[in-house]
Each structure stands twice: as C-alpha cells, then as structure tokens.
C-alpha positions as CSV (number, residue, x, y, z in Angstrom):
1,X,109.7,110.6,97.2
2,X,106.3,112.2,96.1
3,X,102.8,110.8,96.8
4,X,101.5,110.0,93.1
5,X,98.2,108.5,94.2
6,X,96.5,108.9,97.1
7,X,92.9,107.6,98.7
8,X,91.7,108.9,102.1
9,X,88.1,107.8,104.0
10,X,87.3,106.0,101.0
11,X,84.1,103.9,101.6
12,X,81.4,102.3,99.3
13,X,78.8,100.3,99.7
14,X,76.0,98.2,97.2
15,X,73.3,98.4,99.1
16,X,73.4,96.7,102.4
17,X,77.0,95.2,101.2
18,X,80.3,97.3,102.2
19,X,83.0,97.1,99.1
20,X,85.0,99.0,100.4
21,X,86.3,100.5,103.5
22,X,89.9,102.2,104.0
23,X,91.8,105.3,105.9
24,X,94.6,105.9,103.6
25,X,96.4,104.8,100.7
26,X,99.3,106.2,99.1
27,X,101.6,105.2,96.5
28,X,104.9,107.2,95.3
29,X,105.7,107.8,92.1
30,X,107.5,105.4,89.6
31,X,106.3,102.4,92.3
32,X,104.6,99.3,90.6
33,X,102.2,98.4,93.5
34,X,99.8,95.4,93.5
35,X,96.5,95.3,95.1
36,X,96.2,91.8,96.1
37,X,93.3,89.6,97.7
38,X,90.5,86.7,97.2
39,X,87.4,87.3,95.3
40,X,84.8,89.8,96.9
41,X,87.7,91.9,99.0
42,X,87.3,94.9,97.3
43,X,90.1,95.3,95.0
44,X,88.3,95.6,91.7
45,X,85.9,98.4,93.8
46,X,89.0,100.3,94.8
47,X,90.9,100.0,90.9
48,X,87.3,101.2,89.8
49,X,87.2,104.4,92.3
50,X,90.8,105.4,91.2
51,X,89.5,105.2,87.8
52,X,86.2,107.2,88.5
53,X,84.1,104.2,86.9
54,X,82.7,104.0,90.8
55,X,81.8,107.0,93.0
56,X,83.0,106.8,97.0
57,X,80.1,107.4,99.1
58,X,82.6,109.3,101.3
59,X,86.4,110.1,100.7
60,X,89.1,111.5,98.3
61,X,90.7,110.4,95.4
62,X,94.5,112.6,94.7
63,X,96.2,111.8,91.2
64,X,99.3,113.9,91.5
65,X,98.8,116.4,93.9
66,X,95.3,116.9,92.8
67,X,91.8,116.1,93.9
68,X,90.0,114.7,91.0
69,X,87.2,112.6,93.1
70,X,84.5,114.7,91.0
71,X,86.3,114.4,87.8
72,X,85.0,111.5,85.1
73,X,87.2,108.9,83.9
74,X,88.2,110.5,80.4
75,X,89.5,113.8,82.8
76,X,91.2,112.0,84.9
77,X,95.1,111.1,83.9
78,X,94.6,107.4,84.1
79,X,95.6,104.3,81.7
80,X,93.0,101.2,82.0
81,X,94.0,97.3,80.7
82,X,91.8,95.2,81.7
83,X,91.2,91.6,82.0
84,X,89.7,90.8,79.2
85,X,92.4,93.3,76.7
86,X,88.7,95.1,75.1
87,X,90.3,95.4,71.9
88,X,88.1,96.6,69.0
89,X,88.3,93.7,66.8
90,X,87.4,95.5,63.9
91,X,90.4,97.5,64.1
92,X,94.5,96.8,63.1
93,X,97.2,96.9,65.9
94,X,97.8,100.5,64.8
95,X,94.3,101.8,65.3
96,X,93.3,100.2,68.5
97,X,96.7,102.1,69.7
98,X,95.7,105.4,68.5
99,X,92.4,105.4,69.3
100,X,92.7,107.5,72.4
101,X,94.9,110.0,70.2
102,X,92.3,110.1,67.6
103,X,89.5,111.0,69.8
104,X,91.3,113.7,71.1
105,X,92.0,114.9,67.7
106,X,95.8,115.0,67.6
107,X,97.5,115.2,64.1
108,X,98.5,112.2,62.2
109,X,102.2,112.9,62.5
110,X,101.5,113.2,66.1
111,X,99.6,110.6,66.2
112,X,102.2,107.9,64.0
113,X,105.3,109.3,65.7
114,X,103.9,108.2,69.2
115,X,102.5,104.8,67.9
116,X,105.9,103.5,66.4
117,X,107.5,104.2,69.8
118,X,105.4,102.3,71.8
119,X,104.8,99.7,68.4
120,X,109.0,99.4,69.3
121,X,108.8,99.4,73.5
122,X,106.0,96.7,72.9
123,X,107.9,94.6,70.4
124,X,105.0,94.9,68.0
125,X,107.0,96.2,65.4
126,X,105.6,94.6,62.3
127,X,102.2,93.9,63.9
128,X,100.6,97.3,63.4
129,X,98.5,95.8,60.1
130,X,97.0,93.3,62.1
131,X,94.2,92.3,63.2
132,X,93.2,91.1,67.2
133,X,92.4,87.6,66.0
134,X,95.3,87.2,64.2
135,X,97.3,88.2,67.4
136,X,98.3,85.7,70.4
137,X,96.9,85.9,73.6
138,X,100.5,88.2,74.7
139,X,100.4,90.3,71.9
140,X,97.1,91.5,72.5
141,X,97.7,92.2,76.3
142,X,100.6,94.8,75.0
143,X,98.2,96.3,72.4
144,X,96.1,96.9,75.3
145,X,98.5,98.1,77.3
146,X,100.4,100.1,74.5
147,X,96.8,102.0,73.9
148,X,96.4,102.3,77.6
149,X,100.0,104.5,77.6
150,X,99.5,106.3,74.3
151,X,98.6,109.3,76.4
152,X,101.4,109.3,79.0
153,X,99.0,108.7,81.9
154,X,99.9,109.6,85.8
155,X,98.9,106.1,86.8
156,X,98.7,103.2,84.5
157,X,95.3,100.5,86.4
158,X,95.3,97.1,85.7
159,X,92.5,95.0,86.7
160,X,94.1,91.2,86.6
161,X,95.7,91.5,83.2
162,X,97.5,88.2,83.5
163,X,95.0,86.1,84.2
164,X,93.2,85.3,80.8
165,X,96.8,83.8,79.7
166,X,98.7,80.2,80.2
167,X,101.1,80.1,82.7
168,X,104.0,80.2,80.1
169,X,102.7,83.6,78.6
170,X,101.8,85.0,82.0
171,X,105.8,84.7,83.7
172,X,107.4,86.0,80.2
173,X,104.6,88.4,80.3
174,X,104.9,89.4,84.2
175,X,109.0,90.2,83.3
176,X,107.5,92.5,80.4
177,X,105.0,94.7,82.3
178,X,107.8,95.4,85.3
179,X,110.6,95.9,82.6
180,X,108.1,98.4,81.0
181,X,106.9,100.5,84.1
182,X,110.6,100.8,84.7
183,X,111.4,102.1,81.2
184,X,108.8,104.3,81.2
185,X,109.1,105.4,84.7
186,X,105.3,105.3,85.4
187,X,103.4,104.7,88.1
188,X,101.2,101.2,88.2
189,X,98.5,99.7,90.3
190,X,98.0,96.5,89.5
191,X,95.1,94.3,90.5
192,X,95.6,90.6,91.4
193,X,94.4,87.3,93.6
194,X,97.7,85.6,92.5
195,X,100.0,85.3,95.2
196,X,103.1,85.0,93.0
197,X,102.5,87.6,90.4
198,X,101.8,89.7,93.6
199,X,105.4,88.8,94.8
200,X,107.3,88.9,91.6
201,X,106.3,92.3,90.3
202,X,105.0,94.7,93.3
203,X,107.3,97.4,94.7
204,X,104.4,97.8,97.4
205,X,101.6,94.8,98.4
206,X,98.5,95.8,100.0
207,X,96.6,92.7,100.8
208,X,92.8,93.8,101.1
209,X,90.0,91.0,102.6
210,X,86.5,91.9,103.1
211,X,86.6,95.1,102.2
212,X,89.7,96.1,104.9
213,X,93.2,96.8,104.5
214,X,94.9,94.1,106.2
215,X,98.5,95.0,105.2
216,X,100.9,97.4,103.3
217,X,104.5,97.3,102.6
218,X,107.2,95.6,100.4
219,X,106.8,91.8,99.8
220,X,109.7,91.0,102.1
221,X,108.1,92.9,105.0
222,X,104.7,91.1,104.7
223,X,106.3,88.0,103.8
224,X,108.7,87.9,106.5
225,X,106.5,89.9,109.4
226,X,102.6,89.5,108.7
227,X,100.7,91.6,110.6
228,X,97.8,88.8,110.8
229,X,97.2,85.3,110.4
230,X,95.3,86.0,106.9
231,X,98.4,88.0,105.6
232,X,100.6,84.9,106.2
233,X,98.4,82.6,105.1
234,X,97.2,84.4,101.8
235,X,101.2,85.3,100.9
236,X,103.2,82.1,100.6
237,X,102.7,78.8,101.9
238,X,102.3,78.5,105.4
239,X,101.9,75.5,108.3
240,X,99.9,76.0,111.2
241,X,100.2,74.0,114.3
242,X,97.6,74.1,117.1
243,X,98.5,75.6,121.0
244,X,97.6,72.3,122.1
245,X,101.0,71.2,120.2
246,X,102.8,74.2,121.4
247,X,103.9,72.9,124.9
248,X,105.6,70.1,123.2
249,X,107.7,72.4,120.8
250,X,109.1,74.5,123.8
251,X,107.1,77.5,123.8
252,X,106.1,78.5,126.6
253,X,102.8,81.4,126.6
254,X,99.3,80.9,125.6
255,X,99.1,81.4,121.7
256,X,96.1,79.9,119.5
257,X,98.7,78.6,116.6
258,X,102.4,78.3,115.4
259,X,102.9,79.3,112.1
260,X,106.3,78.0,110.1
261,X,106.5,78.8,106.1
262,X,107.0,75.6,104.0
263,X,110.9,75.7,103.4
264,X,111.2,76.4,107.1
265,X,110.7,72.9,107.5
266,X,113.3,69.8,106.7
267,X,112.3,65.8,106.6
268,X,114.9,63.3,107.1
269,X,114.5,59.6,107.5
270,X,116.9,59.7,110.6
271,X,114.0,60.4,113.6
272,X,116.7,61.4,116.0
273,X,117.1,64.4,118.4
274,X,113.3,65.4,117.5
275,X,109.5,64.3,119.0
276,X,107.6,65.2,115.9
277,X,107.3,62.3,113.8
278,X,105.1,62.3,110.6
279,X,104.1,59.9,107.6
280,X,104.6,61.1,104.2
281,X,101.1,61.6,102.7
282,X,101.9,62.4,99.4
283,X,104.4,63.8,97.3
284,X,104.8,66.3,94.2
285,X,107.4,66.7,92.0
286,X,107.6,69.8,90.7
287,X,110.9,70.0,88.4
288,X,113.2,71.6,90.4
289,X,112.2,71.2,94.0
290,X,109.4,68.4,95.6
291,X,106.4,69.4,98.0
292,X,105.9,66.7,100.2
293,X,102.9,66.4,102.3
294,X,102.6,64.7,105.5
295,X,100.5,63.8,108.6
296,X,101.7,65.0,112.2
297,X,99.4,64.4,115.1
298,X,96.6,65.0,113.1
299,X,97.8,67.6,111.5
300,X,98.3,68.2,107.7
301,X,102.0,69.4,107.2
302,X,103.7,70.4,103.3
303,X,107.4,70.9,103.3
304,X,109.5,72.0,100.5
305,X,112.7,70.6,99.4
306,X,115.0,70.2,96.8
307,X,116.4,66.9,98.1
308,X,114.2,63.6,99.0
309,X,116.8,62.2,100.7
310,X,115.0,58.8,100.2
311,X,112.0,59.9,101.8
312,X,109.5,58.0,99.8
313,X,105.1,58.3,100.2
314,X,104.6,55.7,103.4
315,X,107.5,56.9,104.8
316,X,107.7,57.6,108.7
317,X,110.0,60.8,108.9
318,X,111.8,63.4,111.7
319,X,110.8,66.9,111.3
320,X,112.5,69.7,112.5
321,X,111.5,73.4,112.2
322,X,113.5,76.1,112.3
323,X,112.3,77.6,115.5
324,X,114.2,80.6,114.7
325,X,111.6,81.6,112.0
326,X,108.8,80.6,113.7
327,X,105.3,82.6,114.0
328,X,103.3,83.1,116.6
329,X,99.4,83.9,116.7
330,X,96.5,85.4,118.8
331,X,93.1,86.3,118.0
332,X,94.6,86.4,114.3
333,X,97.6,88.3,114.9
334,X,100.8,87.5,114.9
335,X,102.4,88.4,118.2
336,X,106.4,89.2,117.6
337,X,108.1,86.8,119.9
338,X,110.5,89.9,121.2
339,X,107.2,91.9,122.3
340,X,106.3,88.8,124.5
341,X,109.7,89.3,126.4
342,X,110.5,85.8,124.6
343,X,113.7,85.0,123.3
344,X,113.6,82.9,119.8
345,X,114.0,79.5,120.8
346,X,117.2,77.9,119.7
C-alpha cells in the first residue's frame, strides 16, 4: 500500500525543552492511525508539524508523495477538528461547512451540492439553519468535522476530538468517525491520551512518551507483545509482580518484574493447587463484568471477571495466572521468553 504521510528526523524543541524527537513515521493510505500518549509526550507537537502550525527545527514532512515541510497550513492538503469543535457561532450549520469553500471562492452550486452530501454522510440533514448553540455537543463535533472534509483533504488531523463529550456521546461518536473514514476512504491521524478510543478506532497505534516513539503497530501487536514496560502499562490494564516474587512462580532468570494483563488472572475461593494467596481489597461492579482488587504479598493486584463466584471484599482467595501469557521485564523491556531460550511455563 502507498505511504500517505510521512515524517523523517523530525525534531523540535521550546527552548531548552525537546517536544519532539522521532526517525520515521509513515502511515498508508485509507489507515485511521491514533497517536496516543500522556500529557507533555509530544503528540499535540507532532499533529501541529503535520499541519504546518509548528516548524521542525530539523526534518521532513511528505503528504502524498510530496514534501510540503515549507508549505503553510492553508497549502497544505490537510483537514483540522480540534478539541474544542471552533465553530463560528455566529454562523448556521450550513455556513460554518462551507466556509472553507467560500474562501476559496467556489460557486454557490458548487458550493451547496458539496454541503448537502456531507449535511447527509453527517446525519445533519435538517440542521443546516441552525445555529452552534442550538446544536448538541455530537452534532457540533460532525459540523466540525464535515467543514474539516468539505475540501477532500489527503489527511484528515484530529487533535482529541472526543474528549469535550460524555462518555455516552463519545462511544456512539467513536463508531461514527471510523464508519466515516471508511466511507470516505480517507486517511486520519487522530490524537488521543485515551487508551480505549486508542484501541477501538486505530488501524495503527504509535504510543509516544517524552517526546520518543516508544511503539508502532496494530493494537493487537502492542497489546499482545509491548516492546517496553510503558507500552504495556499505558495500553490495557496490567499487574506487575516484583523479581523478588519470581522464584516462587517458577521462573527461573534474573528479570526486574512479571507482567500478567487483568483478565489473565482468575480468583476462586478454593486455595488449592496454588501458593499465591490474596485478600479481596475492594470490588467494582461494572455492569457486565466486576474488577476486583486485592492484596498479595504486599502487592496490589486487579483481576477481571465476569463471575464472583462468591468471592466477597474480606475474602481470602487462590490466584492463578496464566503463565502462558505472562510478561517478562528488564531495564523496561520486555524480554520474549523464547529469546531467553525459556520455554512458557505450563
């Protein structure tokens, strides 16, 4: 598949403080990719670069095929929504749409024709004579991103479009924006710190933390393999147990912490054919599954489970990992059990 965005040696810096710092970055066309990580990791710098709303002290920026790192925003062939939807309140649903079209002087038939077809893609049909206070918190996320499209960008950026909504609006929303970049077969970078959204709509993840590309790839292959500590703890739940626990558990080199996700884990009140027993801290009910939290050798452990099984808070309980999933780090990365000349244990 073609390369539709590309960023090689991009670095910037404020000052003394480094925003961003990465080889190369590529995403192929019609991918939905999410650029995912805590406050301060760089994300919003590298959204901002792609957009040429920030200069790179050194690198390249490549929107299909070509170099525009010295090109302005408005020359570039980029979409913005932001978080905050920057509607112009003075305006109707209709006119906020076509304002990039009327800048650039198209005709009014032009102009209408496109309008009503994203008006019907948006489901806005019937909102076009309104204004954005008289609009819900959704509907003026698709204005903005209906206005953001008018023009048929190469990439569509997103700078955490979700996050001014409730969590209702935000999933029914989320299903939206992935049905749309599909429909439309456009290319998206998305910018996020939430975890799930991350998971639920990216074709590509690329988890950034203090300025660095820690991972790439396809939610499965970070989930499942993390390259680092940081990747497996910032994408899904995750238990850690110390080395000093390790010996107990069966394994048998010298690695700084076990890592097992949270459904990797099961509870019963039957404390046979297992040493690790643990007391039910506290537990959450969460609809259609429970997290239960609990203490094991002074360690903090959360489990995730659709059945209680009469595990109540107080309770002593077995615990038994599936070893078989297990992760293993040093120095922060994880170290693949098979490249340790280690078998899985059983």
């Amino acid at each position: 598949m073609t390369s539709q965005f590309e960023m090689h040696n991009i670095r910037k810096t404020f000052g003394k403080f480094l925003a961003l710092s990465l080889d190369n970055l590529e995403f192929d066309q019609k991918t939905y990719a999410v650029i995912l990580g805590p406050s301060g990791s760089g994300k919003t710098t590298l959204l901002r670069i792609a957009a040429g709303l920030e200069s790179p002290d050194t690198g390249s920026v490549v929107i299909g095929g070509k170099d525009v790192t010295a090109l302005p925003s408005w020359k570039r062939s980029v979409g913005l929504v932001f978080q905050n939807y920057a509607l112009y309140p003075h305006l109707t649903v209709y006119e906020n749409i076509a304002m990039p079209m009327t800048v650039a002087r198209y005709t009014n038939d032009y102009i209408k024709t496109h309008v009503h077809e994203l008006l019907d893609v948006m489901e806005l049909e019937g909102q076009e004579n309104k204004y954005p206070k008289q609009l819900s918190g959704g509907q003026q996320q698709r204005v903005a991103l209906a206005r953001a499209l008018i023009k048929k960008p190469a990439i569509l950026l997103m700078d955490e479009p979700l996050s001014n909504l409730d969590a209702r609006v935000r999933i029914d929303l989320r299903d939206y924006l992935k049905e749309t970049q599909r429909k439309l077969g456009i290319t998206a970078i998305h910018v996020t710190h939430d975890q799930e959204e991350a998971m639920a709509l990216g074709d590509q993840i690329v988890i950034l933390n203090k300025a660095l590309v820690i991972q790439s790839g396809t939610p499965a292959e970070i989930y499942s393999k993390p390259k680092t500590l940081f990747a497996a703890s910032f994408l899904g739940g995750i238990n850690l147990i110390s080395s000093e626990l390790l010996p107990d558990l069966g394994i048998r080199k010298d690695f700084d912490a076990l890592g097992v996700r949270i459904q990797d884990i099961s509870l019963s009140m039957e404390k046979t054919n297992t040493d690790m027993i643990g007391k039910v801290i506290n537990i959450q009910y969460l609809g259609y599954q429970y997290i239960v939290t609990l203490e094991f050798a002074g360690t903090r452990l959360r489990v995730r489970t659709d059945n209680l099984n009469g595990i109540n808070e107080n309770s002593e309980v077995g615990i038994y990992i599936d070893m078989a999933k297990i992760m293993l780090f040093r120095d922060g990365n994880r170290i693949p059990i098979e490249e340790e000349g280690l078998e899985s244990p059983a």
